[in-house]
N, CA and C of each residue as an Amber inpcrd file, in Angstrom:
protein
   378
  41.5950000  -9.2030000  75.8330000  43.0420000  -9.3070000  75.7300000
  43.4140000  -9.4660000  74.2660000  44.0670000  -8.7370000  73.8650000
  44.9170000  -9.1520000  72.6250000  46.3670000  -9.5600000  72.4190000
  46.5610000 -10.2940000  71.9680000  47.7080000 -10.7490000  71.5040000
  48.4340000 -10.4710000  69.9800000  49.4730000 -10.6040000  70.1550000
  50.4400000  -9.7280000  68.5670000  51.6180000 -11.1220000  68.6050000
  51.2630000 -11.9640000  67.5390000  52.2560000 -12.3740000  67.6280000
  53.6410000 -11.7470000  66.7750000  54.6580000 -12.4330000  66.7190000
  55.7430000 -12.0570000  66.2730000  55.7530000 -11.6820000  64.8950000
  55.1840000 -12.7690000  64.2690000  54.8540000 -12.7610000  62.9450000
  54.1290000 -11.3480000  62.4470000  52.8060000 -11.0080000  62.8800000
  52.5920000  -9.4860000  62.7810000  52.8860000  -8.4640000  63.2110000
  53.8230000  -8.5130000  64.0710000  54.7940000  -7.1920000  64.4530000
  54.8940000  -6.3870000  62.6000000  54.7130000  -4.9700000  63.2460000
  54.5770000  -4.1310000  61.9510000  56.5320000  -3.7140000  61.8130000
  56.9140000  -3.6410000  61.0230000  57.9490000  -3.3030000  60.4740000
  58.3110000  -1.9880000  59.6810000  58.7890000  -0.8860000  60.0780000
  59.3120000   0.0210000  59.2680000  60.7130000   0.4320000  59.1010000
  61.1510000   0.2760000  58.0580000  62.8030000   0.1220000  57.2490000
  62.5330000   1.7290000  57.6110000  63.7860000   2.5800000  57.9670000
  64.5070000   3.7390000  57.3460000  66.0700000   3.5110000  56.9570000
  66.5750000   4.6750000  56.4730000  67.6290000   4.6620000  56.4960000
  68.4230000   4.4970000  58.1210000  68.1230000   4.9160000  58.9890000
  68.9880000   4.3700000  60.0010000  68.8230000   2.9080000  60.3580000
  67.9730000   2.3370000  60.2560000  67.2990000   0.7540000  60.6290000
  65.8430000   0.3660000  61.0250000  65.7100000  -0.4600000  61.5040000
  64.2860000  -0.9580000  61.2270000  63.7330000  -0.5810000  62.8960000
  62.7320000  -0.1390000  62.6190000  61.6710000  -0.1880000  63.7850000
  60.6700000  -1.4420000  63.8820000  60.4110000  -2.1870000  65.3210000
  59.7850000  -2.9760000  64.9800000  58.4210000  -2.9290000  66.1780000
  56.8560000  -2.6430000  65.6190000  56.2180000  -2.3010000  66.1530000
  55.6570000  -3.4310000  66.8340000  55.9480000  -2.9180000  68.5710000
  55.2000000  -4.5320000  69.1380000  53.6300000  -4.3190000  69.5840000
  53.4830000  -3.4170000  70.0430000  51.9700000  -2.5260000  70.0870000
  51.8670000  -1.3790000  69.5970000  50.3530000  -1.0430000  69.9630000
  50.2580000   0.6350000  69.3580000  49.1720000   0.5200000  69.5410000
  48.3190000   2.0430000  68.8730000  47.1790000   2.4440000  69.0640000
  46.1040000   1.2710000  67.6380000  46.7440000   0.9590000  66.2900000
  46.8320000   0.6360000  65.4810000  46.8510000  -1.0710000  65.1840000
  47.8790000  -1.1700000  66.5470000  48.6360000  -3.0590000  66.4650000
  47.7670000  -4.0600000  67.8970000  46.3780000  -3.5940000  67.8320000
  46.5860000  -4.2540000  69.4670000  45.9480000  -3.2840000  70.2090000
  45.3160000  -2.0980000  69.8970000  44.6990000  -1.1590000  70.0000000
  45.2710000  -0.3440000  71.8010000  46.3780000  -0.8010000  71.4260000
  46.9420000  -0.1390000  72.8040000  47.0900000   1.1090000  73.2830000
  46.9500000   1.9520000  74.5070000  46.7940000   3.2870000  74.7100000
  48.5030000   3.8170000  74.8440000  49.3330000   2.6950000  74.7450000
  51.0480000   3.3170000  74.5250000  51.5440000   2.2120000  73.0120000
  52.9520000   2.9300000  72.2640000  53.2900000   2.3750000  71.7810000
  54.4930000   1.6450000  72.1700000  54.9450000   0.8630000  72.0050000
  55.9710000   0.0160000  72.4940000  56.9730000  -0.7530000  71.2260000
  57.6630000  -0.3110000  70.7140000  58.9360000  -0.6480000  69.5850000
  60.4810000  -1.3290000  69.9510000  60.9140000  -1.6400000  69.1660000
  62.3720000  -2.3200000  69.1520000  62.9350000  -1.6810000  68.0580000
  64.1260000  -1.1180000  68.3990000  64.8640000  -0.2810000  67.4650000
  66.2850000  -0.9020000  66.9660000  66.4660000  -1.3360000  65.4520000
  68.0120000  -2.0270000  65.1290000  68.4040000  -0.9960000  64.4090000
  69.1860000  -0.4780000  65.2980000  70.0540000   0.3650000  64.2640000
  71.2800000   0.3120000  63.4210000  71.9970000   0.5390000  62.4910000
  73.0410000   0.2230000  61.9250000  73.8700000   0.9760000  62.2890000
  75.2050000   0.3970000  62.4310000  76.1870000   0.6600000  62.2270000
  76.3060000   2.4020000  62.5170000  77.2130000   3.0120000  62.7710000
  77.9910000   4.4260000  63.0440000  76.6370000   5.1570000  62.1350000
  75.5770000   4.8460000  62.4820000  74.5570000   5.6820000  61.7810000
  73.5460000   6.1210000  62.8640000  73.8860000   8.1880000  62.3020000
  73.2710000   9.4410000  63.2280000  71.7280000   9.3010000  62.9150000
  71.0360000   9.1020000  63.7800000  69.3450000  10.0720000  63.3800000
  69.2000000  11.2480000  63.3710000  68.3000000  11.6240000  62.7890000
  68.3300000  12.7950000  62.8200000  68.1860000  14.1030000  64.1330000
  68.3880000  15.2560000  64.2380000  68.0600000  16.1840000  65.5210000
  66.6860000  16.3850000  65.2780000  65.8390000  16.1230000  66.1840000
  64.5350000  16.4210000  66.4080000  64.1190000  15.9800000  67.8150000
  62.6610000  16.5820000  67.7440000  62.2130000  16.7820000  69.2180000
  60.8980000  15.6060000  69.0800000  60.4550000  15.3850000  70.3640000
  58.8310000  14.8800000  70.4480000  57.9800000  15.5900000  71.0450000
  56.7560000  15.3690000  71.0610000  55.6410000  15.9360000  71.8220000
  55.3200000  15.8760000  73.1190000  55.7150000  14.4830000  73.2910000
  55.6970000  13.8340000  74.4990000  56.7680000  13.2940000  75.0400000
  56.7530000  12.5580000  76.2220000  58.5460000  11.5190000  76.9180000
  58.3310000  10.0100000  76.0040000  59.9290000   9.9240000  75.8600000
  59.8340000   8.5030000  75.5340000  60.6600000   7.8900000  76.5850000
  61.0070000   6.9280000  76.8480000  61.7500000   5.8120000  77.3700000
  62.7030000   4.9180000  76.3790000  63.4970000   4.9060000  76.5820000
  64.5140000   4.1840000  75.5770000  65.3060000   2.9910000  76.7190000
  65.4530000   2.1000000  76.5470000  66.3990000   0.6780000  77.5540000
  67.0290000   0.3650000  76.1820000  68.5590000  -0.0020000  75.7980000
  68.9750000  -0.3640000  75.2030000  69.3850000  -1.9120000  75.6380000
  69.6090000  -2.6230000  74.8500000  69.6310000  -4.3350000  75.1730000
  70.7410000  -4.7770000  74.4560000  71.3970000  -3.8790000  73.2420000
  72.4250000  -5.0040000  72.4420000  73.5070000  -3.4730000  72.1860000
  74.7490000  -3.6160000  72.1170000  75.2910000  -2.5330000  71.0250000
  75.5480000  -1.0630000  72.1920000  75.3910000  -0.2490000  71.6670000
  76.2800000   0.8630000  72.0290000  75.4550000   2.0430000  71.1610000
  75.7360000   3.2510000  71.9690000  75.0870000   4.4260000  71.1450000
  75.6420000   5.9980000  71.8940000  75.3030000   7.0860000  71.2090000
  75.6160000   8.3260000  71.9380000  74.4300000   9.0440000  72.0180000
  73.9230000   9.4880000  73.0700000  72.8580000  10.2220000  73.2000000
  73.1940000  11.5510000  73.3090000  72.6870000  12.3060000  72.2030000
  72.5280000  13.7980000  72.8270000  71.0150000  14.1880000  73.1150000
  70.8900000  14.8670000  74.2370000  69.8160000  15.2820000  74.3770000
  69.7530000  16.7080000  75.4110000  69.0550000  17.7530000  75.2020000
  69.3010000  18.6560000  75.4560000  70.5240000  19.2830000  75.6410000
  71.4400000  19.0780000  74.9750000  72.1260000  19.9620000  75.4880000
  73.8140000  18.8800000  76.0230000  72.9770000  17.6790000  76.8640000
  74.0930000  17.1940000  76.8950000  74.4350000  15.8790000  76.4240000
  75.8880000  14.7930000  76.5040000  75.3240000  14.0430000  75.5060000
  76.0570000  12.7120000  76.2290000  75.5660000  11.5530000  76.1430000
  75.9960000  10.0940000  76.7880000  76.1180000   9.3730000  76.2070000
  76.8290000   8.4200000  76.4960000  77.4730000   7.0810000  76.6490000
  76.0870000   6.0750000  76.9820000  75.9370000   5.2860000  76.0980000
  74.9090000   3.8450000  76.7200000  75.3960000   2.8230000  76.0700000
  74.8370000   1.9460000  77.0440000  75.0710000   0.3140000  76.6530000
  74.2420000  -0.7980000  76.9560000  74.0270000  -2.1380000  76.6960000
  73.0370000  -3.0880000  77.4100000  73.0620000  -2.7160000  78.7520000
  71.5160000  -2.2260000  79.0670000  70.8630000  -2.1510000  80.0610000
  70.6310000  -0.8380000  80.8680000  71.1870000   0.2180000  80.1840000
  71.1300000   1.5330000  79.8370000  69.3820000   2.1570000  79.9800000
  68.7550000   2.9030000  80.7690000  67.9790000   3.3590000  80.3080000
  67.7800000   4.8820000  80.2030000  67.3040000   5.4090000  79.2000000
  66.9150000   6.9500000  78.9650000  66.0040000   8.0080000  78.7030000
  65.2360000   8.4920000  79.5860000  63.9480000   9.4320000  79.4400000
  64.1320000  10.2580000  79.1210000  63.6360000  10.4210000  78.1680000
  63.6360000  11.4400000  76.6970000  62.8130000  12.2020000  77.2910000
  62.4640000  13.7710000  77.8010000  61.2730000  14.5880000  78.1910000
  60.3840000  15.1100000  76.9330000  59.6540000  15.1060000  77.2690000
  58.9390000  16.0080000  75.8160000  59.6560000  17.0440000  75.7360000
  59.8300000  17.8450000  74.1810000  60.2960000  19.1200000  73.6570000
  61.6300000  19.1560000  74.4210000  62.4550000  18.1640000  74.1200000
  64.0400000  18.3800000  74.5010000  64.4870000  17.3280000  73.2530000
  65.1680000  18.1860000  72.6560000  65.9250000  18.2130000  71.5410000
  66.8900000  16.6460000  71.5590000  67.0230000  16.0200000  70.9330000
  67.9380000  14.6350000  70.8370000  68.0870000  14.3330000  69.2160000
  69.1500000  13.1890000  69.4280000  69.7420000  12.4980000  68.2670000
  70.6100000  11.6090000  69.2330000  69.9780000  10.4300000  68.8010000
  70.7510000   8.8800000  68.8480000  72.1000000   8.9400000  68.0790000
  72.9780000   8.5760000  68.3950000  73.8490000   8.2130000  66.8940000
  74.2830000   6.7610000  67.5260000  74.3260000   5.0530000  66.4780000
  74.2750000   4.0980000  67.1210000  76.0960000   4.1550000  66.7780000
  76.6470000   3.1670000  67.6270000  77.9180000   2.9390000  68.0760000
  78.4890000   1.8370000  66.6210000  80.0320000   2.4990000  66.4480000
  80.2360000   2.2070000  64.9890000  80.4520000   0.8380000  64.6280000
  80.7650000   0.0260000  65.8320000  81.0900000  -1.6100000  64.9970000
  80.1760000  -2.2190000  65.3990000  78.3110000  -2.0480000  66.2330000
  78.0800000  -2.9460000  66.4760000  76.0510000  -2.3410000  66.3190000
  76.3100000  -1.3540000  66.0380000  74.9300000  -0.5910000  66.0140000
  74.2020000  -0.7910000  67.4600000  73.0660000  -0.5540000  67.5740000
  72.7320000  -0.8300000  68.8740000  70.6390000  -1.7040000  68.9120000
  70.6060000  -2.1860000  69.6370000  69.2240000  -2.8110000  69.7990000
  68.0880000  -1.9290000  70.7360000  67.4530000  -1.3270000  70.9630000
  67.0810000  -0.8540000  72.0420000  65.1890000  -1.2430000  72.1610000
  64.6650000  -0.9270000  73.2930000  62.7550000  -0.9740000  73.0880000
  62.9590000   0.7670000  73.3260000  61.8200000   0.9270000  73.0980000
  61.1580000   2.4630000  73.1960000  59.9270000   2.4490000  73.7260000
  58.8100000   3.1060000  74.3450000  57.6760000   3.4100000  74.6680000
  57.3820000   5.0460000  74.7500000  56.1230000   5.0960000  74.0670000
  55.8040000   6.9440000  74.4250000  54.2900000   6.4060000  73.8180000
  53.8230000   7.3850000  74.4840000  52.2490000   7.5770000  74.7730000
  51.8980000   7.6260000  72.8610000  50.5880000   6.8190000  72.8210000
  50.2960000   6.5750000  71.7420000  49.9050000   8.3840000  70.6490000
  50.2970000   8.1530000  69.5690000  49.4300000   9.3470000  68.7300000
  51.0000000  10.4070000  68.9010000  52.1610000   9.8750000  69.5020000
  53.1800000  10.9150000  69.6610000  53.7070000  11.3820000  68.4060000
  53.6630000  12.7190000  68.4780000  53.7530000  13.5350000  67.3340000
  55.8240000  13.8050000  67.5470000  56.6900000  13.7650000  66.2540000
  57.7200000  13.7330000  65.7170000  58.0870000  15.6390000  65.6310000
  58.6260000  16.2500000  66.1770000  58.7680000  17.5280000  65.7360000
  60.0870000  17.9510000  65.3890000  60.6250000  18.7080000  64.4190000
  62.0660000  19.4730000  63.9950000  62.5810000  20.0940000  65.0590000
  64.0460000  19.9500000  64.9890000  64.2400000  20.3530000  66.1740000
  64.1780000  21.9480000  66.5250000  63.6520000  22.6270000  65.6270000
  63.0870000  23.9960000  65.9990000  61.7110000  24.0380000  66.7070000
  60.7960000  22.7790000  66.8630000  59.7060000  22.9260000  67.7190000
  58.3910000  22.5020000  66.2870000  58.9430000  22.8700000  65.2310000
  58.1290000  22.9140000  64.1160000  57.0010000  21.1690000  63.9730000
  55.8340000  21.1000000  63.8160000  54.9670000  20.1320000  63.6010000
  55.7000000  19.4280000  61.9610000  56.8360000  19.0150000  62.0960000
  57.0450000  19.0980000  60.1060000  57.5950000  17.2280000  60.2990000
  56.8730000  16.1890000  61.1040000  57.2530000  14.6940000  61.1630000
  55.8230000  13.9600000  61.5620000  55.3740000  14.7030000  62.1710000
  53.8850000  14.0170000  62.4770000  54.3230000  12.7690000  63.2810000
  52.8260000  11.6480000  63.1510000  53.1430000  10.7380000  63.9280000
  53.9890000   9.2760000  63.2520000  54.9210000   8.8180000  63.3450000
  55.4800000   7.7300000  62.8410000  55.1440000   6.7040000  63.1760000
  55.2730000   6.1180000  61.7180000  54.6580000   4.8010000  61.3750000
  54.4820000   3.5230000  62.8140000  55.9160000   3.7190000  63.2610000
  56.0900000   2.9750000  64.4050000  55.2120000   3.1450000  65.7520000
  54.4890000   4.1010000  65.8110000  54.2820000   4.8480000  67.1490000
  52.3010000   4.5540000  66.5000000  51.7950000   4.7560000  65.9020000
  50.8650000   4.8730000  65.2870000  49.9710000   3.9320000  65.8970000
């Protein structure tokens, strides 16, 4: 059994907000990764795809999902399965950003939203 405490949770800053890694292949040698996402304020991620499904549950805040094609409304307690190779962008909700966890199968590769290999695997997911 391993344990992660809080204190070593891995941390990666972007410009949209911080990812905060609670397992991984890397943190805890886990076969999924499992993150907490703070996002800021009326701030878009970018359009891109994954390799694999993620799972998104949002817990704090507000956000707009587009994903394939169409696009939603979430809020605390919200959840959303991302399929592999379907196109998305988060954008978090403007006065309050949003909190969410994530999970997708460890080693998940980041792709452009043309399909292109050009993000690899992120730091968070790793």
């Amino acid at each position: 059994m391993t344990v992660i405490r809080d204190a070593d949770a891995r941390r990666s800053e972007t410009a949209g907000g911080i990812m905060t890694t609670f397992a991984s292949p890397s943190q805890g040698g886990a076969s999924r990764s499992l993150w907490r996402v703070d996002a800021k304020p009326g701030v878009a991620g970018p359009s891109h795809d994954f390799d694999s499904e993620q799972v998104w549950t949002w817990l704090t805040g507000a956000a707009t999902v587009e994903l394939g094609g169409e696009t939603f409304g979430v809020g605390p307690g919200d959840t959303v399965v991302m399929p592999a190779h379907t196109v998305r962008r988060v954008t978090a909700g403007e006065e309050s950003g949003y909190t969410a966890v994530v999970t997708a199968p460890a080693g998940a590769r980041a792709l452009a939203a043309d399909g292109s290999d050009a993000y690899g695997t992120p730091p968070w997911i790793a």
